[in-house]
PDB file with one MODEL, atoms N, CA, C and O in Angstrom:
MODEL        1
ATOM      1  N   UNK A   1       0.847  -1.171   0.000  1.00  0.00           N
ATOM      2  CA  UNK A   1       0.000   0.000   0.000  1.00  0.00           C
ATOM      3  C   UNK A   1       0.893   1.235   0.000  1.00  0.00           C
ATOM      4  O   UNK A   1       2.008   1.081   0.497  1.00  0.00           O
ATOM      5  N   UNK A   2       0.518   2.651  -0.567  1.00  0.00           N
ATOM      6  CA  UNK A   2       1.129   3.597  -1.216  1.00  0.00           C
ATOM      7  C   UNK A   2       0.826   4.349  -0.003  1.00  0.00           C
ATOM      8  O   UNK A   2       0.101   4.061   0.949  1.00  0.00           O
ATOM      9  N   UNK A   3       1.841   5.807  -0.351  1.00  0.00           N
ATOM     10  CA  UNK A   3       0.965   6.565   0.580  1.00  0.00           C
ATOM     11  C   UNK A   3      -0.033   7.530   0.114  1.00  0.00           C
ATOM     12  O   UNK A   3       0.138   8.300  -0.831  1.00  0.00           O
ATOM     13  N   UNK A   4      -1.016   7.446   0.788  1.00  0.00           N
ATOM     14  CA  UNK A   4      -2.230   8.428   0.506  1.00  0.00           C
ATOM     15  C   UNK A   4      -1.990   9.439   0.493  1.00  0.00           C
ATOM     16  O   UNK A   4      -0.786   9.626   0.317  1.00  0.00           O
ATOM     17  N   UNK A   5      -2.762  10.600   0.634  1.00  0.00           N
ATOM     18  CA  UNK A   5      -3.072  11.824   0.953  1.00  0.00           C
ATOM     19  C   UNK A   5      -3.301  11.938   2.123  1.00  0.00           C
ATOM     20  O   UNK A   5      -4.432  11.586   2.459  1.00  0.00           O
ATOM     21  N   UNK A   6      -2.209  12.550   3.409  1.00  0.00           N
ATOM     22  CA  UNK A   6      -2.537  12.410   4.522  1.00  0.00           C
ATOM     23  C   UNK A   6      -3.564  13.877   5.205  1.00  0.00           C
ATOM     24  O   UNK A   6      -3.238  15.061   5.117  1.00  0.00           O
ATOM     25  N   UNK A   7      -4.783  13.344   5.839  1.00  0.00           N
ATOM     26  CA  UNK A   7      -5.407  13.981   6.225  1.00  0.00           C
ATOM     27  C   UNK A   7      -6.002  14.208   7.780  1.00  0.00           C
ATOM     28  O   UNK A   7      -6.791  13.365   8.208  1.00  0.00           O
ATOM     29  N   UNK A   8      -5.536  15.604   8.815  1.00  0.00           N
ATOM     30  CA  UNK A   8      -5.892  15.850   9.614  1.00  0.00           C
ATOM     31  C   UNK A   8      -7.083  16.585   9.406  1.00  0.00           C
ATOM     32  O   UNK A   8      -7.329  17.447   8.564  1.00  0.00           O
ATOM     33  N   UNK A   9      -8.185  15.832  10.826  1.00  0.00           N
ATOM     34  CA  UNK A   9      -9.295  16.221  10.919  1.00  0.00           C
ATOM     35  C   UNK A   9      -9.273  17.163  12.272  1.00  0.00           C
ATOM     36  O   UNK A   9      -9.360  16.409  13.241  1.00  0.00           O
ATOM     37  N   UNK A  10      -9.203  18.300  12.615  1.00  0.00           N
ATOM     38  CA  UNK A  10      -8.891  19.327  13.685  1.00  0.00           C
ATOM     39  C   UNK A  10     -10.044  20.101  13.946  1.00  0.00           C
ATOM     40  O   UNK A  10     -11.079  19.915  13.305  1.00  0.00           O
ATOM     41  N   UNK A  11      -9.929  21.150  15.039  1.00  0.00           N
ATOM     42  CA  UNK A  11     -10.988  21.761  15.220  1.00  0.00           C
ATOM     43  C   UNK A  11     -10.332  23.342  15.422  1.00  0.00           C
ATOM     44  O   UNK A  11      -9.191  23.318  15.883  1.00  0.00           O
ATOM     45  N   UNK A  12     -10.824  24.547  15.176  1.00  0.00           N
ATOM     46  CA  UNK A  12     -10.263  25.735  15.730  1.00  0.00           C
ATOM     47  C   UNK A  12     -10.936  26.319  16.635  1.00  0.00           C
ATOM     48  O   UNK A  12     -10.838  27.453  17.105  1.00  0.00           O
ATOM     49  N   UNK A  13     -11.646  25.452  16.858  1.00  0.00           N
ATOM     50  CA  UNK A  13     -12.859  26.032  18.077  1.00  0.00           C
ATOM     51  C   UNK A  13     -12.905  24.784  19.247  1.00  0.00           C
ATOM     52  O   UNK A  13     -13.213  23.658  18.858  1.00  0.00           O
ATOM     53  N   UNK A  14     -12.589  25.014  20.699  1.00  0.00           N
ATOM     54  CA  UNK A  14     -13.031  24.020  21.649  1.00  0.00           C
ATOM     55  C   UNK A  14     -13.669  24.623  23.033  1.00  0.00           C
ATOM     56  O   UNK A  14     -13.551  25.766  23.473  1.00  0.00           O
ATOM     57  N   UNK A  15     -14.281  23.662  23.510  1.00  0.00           N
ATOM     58  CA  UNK A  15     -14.839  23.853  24.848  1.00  0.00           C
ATOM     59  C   UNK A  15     -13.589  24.077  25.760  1.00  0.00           C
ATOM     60  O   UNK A  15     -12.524  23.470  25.646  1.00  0.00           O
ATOM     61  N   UNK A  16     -13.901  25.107  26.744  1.00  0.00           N
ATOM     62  CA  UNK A  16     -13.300  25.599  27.896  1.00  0.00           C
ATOM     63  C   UNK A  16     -12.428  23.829  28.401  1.00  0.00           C
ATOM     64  O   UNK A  16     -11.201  23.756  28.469  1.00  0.00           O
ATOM     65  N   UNK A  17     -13.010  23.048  28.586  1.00  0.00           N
ATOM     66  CA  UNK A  17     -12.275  21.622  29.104  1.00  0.00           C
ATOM     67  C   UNK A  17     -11.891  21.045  28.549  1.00  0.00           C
ATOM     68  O   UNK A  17     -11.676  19.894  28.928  1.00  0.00           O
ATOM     69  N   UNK A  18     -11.580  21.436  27.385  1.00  0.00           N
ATOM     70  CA  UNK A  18     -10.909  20.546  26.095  1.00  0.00           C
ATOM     71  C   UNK A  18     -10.030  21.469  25.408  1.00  0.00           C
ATOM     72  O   UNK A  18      -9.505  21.040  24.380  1.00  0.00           O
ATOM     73  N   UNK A  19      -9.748  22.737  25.798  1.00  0.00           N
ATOM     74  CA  UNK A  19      -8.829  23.722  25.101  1.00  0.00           C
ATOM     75  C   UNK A  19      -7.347  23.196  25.157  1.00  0.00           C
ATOM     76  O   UNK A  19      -6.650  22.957  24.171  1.00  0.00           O
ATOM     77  N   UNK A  20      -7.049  23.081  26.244  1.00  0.00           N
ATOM     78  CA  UNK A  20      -5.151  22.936  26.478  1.00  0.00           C
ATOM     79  C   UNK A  20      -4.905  21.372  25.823  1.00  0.00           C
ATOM     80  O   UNK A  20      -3.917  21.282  25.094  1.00  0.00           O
ATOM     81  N   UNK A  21      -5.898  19.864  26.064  1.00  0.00           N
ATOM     82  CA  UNK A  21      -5.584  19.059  25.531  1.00  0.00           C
ATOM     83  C   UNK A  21      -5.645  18.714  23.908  1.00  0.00           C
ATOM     84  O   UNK A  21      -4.784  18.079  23.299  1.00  0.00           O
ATOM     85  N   UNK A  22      -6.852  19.273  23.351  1.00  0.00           N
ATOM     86  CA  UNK A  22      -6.942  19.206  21.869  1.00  0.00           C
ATOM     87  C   UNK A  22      -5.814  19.846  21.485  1.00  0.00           C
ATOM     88  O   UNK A  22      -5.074  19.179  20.761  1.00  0.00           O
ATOM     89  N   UNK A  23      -5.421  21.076  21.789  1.00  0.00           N
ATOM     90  CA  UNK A  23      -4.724  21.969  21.165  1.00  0.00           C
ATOM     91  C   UNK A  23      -3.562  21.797  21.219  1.00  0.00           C
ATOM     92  O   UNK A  23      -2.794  22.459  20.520  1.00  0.00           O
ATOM     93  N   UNK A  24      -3.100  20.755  22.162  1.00  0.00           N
ATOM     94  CA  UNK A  24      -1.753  20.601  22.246  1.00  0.00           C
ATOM     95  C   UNK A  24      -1.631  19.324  21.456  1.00  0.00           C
ATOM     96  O   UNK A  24      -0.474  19.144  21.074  1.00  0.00           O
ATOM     97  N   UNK A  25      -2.652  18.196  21.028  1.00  0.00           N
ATOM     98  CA  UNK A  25      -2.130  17.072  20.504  1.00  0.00           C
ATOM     99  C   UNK A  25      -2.400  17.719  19.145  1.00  0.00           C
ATOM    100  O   UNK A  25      -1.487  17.575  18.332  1.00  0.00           O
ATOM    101  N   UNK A  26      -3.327  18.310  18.794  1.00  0.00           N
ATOM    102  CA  UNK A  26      -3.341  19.101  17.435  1.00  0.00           C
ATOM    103  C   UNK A  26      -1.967  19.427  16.776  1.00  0.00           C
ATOM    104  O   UNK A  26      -1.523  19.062  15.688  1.00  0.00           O
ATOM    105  N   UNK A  27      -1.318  20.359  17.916  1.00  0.00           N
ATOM    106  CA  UNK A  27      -0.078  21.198  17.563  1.00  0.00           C
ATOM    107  C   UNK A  27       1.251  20.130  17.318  1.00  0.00           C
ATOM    108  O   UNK A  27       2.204  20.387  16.583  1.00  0.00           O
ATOM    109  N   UNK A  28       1.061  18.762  18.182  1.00  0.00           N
ATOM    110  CA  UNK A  28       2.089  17.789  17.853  1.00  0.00           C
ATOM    111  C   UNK A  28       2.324  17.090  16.700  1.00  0.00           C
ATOM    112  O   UNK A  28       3.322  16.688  16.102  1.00  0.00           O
ATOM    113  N   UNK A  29       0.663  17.037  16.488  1.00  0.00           N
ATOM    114  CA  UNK A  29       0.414  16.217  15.164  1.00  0.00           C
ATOM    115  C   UNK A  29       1.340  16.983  13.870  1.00  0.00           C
ATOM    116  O   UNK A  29       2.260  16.623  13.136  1.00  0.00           O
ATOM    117  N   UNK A  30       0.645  18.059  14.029  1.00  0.00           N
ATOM    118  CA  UNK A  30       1.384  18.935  13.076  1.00  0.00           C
ATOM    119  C   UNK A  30       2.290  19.162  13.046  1.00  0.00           C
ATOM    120  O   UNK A  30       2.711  19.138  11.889  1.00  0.00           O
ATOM    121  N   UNK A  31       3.394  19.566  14.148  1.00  0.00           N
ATOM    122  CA  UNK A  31       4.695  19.941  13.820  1.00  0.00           C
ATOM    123  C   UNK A  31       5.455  18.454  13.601  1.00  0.00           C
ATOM    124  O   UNK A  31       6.592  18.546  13.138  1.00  0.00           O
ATOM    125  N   UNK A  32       4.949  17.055  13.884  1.00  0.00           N
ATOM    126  CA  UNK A  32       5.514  15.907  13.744  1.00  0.00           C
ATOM    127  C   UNK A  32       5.335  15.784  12.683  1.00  0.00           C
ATOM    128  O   UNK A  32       6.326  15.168  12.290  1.00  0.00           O
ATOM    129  N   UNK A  33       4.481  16.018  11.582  1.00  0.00           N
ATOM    130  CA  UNK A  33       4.326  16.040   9.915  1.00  0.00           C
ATOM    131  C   UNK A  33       5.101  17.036   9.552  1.00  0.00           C
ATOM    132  O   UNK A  33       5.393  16.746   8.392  1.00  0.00           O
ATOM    133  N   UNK A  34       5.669  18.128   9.839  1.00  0.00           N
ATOM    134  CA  UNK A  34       6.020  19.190   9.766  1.00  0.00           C
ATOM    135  C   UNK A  34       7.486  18.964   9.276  1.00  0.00           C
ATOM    136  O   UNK A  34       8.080  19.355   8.271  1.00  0.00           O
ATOM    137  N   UNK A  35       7.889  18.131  10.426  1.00  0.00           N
ATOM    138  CA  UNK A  35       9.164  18.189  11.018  1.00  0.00           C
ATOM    139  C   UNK A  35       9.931  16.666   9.551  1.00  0.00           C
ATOM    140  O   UNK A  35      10.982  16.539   8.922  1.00  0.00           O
ATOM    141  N   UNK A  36       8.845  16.008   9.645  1.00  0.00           N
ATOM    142  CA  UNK A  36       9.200  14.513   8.711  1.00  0.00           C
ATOM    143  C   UNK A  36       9.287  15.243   7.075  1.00  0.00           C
ATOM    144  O   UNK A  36       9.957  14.811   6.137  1.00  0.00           O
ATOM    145  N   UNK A  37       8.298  16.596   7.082  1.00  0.00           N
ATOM    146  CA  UNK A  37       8.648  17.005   5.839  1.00  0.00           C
ATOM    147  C   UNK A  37       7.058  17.000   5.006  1.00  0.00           C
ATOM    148  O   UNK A  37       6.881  17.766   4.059  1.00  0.00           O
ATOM    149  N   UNK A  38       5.926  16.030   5.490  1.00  0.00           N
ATOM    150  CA  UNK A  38       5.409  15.443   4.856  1.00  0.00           C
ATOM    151  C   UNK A  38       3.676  15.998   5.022  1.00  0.00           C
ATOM    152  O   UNK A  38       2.886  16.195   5.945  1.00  0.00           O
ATOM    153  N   UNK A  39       3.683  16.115   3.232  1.00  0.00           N
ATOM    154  CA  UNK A  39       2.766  16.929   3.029  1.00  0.00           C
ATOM    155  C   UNK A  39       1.354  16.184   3.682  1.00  0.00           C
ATOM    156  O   UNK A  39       1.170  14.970   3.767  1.00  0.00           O
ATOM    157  N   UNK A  40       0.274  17.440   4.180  1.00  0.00           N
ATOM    158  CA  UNK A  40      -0.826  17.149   4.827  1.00  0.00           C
ATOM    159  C   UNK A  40      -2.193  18.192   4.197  1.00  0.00           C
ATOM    160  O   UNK A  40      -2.098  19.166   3.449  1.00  0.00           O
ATOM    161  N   UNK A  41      -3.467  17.565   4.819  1.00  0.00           N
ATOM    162  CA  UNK A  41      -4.620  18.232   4.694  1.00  0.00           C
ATOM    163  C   UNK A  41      -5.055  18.526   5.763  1.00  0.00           C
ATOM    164  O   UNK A  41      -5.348  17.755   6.676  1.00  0.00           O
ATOM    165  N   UNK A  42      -5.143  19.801   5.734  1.00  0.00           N
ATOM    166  CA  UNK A  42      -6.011  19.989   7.446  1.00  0.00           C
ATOM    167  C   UNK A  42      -7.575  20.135   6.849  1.00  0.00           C
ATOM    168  O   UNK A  42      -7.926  20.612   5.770  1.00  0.00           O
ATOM    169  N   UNK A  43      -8.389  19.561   7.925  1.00  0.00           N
ATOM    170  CA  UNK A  43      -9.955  19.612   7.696  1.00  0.00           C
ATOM    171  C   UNK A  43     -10.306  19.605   9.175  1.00  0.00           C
ATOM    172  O   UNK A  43     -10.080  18.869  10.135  1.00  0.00           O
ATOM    173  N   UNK A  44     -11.194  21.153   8.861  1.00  0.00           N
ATOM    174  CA  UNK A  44     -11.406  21.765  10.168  1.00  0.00           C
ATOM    175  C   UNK A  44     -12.674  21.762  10.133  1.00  0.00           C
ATOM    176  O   UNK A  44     -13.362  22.329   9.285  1.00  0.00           O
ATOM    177  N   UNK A  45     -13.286  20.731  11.612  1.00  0.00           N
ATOM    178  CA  UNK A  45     -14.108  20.213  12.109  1.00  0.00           C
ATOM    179  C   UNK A  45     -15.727  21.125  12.458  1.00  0.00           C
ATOM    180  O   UNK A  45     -16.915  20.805  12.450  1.00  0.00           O
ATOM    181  N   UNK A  46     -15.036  22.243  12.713  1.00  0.00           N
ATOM    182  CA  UNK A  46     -15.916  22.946  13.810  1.00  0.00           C
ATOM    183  C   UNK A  46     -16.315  24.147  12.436  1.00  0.00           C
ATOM    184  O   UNK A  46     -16.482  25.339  12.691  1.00  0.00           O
ATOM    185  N   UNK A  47     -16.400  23.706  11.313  1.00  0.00           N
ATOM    186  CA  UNK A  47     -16.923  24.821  10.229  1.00  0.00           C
ATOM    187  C   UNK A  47     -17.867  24.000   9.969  1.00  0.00           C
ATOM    188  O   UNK A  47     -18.689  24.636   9.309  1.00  0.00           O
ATOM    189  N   UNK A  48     -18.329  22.619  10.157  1.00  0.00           N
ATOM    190  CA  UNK A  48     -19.272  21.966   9.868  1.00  0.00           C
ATOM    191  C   UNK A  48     -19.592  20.238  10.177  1.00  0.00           C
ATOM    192  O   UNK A  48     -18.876  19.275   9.898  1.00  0.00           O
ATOM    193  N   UNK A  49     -20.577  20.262  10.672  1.00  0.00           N
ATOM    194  CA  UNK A  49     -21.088  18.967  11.454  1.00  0.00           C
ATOM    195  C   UNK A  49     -21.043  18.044  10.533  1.00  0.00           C
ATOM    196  O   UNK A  49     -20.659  16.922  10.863  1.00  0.00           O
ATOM    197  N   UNK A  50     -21.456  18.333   9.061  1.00  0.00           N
ATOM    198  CA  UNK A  50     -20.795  17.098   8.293  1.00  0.00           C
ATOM    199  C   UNK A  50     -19.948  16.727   8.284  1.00  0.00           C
ATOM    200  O   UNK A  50     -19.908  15.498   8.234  1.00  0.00           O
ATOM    201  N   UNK A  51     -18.520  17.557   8.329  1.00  0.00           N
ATOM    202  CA  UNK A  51     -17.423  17.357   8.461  1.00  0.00           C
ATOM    203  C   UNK A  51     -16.805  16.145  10.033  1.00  0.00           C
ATOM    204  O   UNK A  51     -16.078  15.151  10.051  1.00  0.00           O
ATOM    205  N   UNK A  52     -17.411  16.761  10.925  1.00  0.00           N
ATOM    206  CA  UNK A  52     -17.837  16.104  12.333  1.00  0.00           C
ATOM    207  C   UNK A  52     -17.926  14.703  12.333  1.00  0.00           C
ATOM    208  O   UNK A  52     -17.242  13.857  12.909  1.00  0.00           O
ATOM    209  N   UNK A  53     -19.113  14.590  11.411  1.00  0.00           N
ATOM    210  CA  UNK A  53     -19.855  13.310  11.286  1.00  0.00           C
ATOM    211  C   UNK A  53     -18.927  12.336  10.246  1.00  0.00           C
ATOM    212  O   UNK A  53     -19.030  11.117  10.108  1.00  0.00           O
ATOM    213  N   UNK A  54     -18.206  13.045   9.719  1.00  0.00           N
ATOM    214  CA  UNK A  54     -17.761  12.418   8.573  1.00  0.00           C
ATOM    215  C   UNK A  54     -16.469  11.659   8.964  1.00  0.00           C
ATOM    216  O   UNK A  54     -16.197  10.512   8.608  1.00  0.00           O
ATOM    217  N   UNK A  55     -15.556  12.628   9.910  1.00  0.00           N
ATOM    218  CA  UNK A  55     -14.377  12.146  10.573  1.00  0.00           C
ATOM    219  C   UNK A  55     -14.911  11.067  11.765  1.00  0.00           C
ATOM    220  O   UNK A  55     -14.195  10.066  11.755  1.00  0.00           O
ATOM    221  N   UNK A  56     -15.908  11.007  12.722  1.00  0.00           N
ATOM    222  CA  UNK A  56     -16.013  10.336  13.428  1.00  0.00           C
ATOM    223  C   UNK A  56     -16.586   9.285  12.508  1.00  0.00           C
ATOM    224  O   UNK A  56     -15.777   8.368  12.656  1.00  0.00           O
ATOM    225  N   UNK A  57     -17.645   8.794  11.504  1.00  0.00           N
ATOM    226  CA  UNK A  57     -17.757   7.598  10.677  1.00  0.00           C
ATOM    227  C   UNK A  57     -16.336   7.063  10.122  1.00  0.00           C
ATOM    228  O   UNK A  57     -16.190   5.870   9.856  1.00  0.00           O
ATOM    229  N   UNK A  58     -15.549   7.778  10.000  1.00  0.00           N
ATOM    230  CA  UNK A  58     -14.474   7.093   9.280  1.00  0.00           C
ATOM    231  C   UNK A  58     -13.270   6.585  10.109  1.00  0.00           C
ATOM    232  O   UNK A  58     -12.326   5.870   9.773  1.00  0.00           O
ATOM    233  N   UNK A  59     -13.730   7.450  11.866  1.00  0.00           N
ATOM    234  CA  UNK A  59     -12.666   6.530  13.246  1.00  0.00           C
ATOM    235  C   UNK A  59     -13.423   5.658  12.908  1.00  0.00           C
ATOM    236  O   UNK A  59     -12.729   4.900  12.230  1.00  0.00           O
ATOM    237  N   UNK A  60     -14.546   5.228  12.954  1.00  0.00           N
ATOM    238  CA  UNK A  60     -15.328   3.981  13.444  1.00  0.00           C
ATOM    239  C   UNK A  60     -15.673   4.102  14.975  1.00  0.00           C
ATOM    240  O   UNK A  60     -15.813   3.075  15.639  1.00  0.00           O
ATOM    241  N   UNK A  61     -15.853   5.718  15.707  1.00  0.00           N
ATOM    242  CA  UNK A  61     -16.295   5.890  16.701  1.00  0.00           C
ATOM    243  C   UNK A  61     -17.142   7.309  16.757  1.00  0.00           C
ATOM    244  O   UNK A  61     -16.711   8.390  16.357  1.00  0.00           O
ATOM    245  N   UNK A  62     -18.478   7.060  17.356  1.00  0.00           N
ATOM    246  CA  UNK A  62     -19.005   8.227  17.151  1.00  0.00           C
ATOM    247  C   UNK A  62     -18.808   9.509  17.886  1.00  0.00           C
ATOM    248  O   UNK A  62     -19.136  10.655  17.579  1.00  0.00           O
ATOM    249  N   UNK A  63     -18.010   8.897  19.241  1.00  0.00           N
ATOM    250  CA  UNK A  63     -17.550   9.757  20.112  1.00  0.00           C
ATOM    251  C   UNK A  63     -15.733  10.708  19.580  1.00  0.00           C
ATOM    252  O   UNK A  63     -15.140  11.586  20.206  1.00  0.00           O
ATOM    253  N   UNK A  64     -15.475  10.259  18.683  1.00  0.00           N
ATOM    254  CA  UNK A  64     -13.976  10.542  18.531  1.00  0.00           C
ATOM    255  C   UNK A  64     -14.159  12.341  18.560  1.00  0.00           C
ATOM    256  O   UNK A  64     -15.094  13.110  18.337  1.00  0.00           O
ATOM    257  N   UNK A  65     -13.234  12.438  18.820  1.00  0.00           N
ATOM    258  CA  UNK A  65     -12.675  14.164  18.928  1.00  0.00           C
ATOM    259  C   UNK A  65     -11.492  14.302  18.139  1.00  0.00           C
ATOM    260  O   UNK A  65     -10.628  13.436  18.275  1.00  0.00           O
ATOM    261  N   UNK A  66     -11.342  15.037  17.510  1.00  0.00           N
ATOM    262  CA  UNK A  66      -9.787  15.972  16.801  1.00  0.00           C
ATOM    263  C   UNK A  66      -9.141  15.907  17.883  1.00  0.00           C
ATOM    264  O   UNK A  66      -9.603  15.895  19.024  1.00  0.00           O
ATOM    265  N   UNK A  67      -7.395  15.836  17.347  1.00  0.00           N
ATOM    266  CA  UNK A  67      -7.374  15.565  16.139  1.00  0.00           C
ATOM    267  C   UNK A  67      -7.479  14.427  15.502  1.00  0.00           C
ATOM    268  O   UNK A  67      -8.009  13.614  16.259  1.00  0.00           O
ATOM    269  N   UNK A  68      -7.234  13.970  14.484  1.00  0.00           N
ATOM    270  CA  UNK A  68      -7.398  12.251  14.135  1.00  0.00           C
ATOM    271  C   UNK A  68      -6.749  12.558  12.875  1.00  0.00           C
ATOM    272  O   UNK A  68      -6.481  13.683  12.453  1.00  0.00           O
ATOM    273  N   UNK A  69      -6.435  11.004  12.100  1.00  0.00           N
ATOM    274  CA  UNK A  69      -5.343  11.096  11.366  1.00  0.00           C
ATOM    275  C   UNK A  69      -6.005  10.155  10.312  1.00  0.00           C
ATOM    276  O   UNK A  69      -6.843   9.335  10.687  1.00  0.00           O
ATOM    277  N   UNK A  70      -5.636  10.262   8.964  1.00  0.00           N
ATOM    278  CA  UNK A  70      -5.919   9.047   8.016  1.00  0.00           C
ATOM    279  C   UNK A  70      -5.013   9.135   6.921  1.00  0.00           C
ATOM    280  O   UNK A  70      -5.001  10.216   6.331  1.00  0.00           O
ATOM    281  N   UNK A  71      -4.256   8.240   6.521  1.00  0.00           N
ATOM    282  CA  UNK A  71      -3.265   8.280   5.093  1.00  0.00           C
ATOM    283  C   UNK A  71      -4.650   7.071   4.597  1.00  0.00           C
ATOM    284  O   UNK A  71      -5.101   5.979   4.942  1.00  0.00           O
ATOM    285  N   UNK A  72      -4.995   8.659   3.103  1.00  0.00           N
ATOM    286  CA  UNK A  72      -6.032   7.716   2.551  1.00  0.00           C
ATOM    287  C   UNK A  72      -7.595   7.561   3.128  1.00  0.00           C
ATOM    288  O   UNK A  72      -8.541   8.264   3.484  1.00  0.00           O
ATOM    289  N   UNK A  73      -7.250   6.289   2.991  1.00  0.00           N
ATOM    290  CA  UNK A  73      -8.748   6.160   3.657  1.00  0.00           C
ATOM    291  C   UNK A  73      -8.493   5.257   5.015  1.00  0.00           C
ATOM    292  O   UNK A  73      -9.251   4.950   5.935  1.00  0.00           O
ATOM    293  N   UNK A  74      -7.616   5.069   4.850  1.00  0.00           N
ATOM    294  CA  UNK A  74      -7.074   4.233   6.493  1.00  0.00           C
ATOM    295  C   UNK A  74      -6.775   5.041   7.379  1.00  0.00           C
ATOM    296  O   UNK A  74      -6.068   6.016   7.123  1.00  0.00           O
ATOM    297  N   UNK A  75      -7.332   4.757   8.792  1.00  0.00           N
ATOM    298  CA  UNK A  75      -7.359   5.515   9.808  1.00  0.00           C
ATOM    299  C   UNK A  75      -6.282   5.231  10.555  1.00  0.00           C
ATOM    300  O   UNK A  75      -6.024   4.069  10.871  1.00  0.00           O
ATOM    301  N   UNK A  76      -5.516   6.289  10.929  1.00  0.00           N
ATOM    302  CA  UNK A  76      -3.995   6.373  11.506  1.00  0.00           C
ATOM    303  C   UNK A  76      -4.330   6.761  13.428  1.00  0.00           C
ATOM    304  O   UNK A  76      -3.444   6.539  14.253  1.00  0.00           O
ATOM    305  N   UNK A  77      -5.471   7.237  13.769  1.00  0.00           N
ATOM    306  CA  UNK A  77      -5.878   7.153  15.006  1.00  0.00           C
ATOM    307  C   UNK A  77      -5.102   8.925  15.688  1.00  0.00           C
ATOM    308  O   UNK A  77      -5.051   9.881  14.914  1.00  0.00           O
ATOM    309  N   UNK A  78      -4.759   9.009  16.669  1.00  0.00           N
ATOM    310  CA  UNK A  78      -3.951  10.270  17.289  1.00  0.00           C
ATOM    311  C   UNK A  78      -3.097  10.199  18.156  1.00  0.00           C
ATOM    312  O   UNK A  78      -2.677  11.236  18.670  1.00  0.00           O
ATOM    313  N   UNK A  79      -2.700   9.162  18.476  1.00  0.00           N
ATOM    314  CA  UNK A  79      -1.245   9.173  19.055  1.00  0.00           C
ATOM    315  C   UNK A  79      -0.038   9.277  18.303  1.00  0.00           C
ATOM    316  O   UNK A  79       0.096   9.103  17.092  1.00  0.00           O
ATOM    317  N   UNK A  80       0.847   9.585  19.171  1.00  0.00           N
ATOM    318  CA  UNK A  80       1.968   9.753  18.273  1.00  0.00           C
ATOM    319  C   UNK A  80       2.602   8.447  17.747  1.00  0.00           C
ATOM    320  O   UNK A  80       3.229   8.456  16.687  1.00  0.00           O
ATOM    321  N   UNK A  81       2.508   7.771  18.187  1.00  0.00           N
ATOM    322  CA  UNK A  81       2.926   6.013  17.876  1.00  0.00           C
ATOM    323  C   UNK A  81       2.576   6.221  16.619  1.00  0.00           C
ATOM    324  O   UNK A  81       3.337   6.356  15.661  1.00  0.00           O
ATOM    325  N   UNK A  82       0.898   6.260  16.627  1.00  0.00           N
ATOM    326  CA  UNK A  82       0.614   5.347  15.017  1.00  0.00           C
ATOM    327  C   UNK A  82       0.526   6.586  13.822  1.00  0.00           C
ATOM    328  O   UNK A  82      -0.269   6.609  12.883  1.00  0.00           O
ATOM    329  N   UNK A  83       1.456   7.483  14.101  1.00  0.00           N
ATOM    330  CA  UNK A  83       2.136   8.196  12.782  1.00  0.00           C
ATOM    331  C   UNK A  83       3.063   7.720  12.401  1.00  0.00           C
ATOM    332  O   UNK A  83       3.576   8.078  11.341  1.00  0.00           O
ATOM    333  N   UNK A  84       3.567   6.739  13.178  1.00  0.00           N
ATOM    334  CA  UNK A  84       4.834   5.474  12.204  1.00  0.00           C
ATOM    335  C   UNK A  84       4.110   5.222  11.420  1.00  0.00           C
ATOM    336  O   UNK A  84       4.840   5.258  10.430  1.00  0.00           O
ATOM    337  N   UNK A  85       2.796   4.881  10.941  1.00  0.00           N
ATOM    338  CA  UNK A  85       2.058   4.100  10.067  1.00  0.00           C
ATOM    339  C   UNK A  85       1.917   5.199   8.618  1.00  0.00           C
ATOM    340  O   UNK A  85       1.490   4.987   7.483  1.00  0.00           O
ATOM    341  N   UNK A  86       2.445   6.326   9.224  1.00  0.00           N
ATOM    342  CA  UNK A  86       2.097   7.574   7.961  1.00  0.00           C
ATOM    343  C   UNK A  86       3.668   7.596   7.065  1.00  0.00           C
ATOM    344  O   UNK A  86       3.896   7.862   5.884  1.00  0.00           O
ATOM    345  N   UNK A  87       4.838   7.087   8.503  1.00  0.00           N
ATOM    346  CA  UNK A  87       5.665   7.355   7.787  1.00  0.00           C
ATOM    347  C   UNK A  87       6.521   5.901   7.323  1.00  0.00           C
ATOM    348  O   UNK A  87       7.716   5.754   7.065  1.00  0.00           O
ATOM    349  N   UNK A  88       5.315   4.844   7.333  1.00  0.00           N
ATOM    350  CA  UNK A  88       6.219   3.373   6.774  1.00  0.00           C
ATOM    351  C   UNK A  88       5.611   3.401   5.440  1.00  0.00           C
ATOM    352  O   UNK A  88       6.186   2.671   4.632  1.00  0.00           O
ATOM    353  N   UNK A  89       4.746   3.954   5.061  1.00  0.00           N
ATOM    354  CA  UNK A  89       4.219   3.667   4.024  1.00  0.00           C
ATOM    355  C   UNK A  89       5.308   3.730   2.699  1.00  0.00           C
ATOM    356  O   UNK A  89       4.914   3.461   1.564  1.00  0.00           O
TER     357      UNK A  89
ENDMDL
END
């Protein structure tokens, strides 16, 4: 398998109790793609609930929150671990 089109699903908008943690795994995600060199899509969550709906159908959880990760159509998840999977491809 090739590598996809890697795509972050993020938000620029969060609740008061979710500000410092989204925003900081957000900011890792990114500067860890950043840093490997390797081109990305940001798709920002909070401009539209389809968008919402669309990233959590494609975790395979309806509860998931940004950020989240997919090379392709395969879901890479948000830890930093399984961005090895973005960069074995």
């Amino acid at each position: 398998m090739g590598m996809g089109t890697i795509r972050v699903y993020y938000t620029s908008v969060t609740g008061s109790r979710q500000v410092s943690e989204v925003k900081q795994k957000q900011a890792e995600v990114t500067r860890i793609l950043d840093i490997n060199k390797t081109k990305y899509e940001l798709i920002d969550v909070s401009i539209s609930e389809h968008l919402l709906q669309e990233m959590r159908a494609k975790a395979g959880n309806p509860n998931a929150v940004p950020p989240q990760i997919f090379n392709g159509d395969d879901y890479c998840g948000v830890r930093k671990k399984n961005l090895d999977f973005v960069f074995k491809q």
